[in-house]
C-alpha positions as CSV (number, residue, x, y, z in Angstrom):
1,X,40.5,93.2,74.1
2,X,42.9,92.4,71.1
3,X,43.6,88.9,70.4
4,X,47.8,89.5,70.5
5,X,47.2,90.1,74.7
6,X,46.6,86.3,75.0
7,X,49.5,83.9,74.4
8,X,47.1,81.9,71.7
9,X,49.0,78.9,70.0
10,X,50.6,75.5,70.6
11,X,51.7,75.0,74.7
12,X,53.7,71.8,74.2
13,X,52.1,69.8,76.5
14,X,49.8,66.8,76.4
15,X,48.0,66.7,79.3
16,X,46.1,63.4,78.3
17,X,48.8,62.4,76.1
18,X,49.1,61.9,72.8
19,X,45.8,61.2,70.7
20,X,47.7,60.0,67.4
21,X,50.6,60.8,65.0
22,X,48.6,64.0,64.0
23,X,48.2,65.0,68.0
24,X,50.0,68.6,67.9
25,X,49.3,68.7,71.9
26,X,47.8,71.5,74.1
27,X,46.1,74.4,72.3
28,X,45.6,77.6,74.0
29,X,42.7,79.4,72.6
30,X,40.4,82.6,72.8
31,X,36.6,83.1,72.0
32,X,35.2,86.7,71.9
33,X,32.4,88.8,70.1
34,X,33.4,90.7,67.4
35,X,30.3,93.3,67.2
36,X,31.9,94.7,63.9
37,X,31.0,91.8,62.1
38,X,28.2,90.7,64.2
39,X,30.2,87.4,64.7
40,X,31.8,85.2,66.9
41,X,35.9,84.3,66.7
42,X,37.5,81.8,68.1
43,X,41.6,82.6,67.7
44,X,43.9,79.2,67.7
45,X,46.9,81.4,67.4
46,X,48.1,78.8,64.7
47,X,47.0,76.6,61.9
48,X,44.7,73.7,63.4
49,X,43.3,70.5,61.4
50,X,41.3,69.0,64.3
51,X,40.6,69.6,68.1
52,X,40.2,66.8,70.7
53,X,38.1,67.6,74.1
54,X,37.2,65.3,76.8
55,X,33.2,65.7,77.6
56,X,34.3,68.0,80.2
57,X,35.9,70.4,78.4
58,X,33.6,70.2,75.3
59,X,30.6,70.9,77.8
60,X,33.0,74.4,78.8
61,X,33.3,75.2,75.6
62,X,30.2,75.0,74.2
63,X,29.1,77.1,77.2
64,X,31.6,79.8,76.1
65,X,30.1,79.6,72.4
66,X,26.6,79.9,74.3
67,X,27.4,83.0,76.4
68,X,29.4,84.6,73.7
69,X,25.9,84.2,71.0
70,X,23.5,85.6,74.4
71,X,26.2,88.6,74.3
72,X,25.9,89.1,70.2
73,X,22.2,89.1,70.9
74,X,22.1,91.7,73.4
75,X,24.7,93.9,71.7
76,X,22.4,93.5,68.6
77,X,19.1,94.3,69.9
């Protein structure tokens, strides 16, 4: 899939509220393999100083990350 069929980027909300004055809210976001490179991207869809995720959500992620490296490995070996 090509990154521009997600809507990546700033959603506007703040589902926990806002963190600080630097809090830009709600990022939507998109990991994939990219088997060219032999890498993994993660797309923002804009500029991004910092990320904030509750355990949950960091957990999810890092699971992503995890099942995105097991698929680099296969597509490698």
């Amino acid at each position: 899939m090509k990154w521009n069929q997600f809507k990546l980027g700033a959603t506007g909300n703040y589902p926990r509220g806002k963190a600080d004055d630097t809090d830009e809210g709600e990022l939507q976001l998109a990991v994939a393999v990219d088997a060219q490179m032999a890498i993994i991207r993660i797309a923002f869809g804009k500029p991004v100083a910092w990320i904030g995720l509750p355990a949950q959500e960091a957990r999810a992620l890092a699971a992503m990350l995890t099942e995105k490296a097991d698929e680099l490995d296969r597509r490698r070996t």
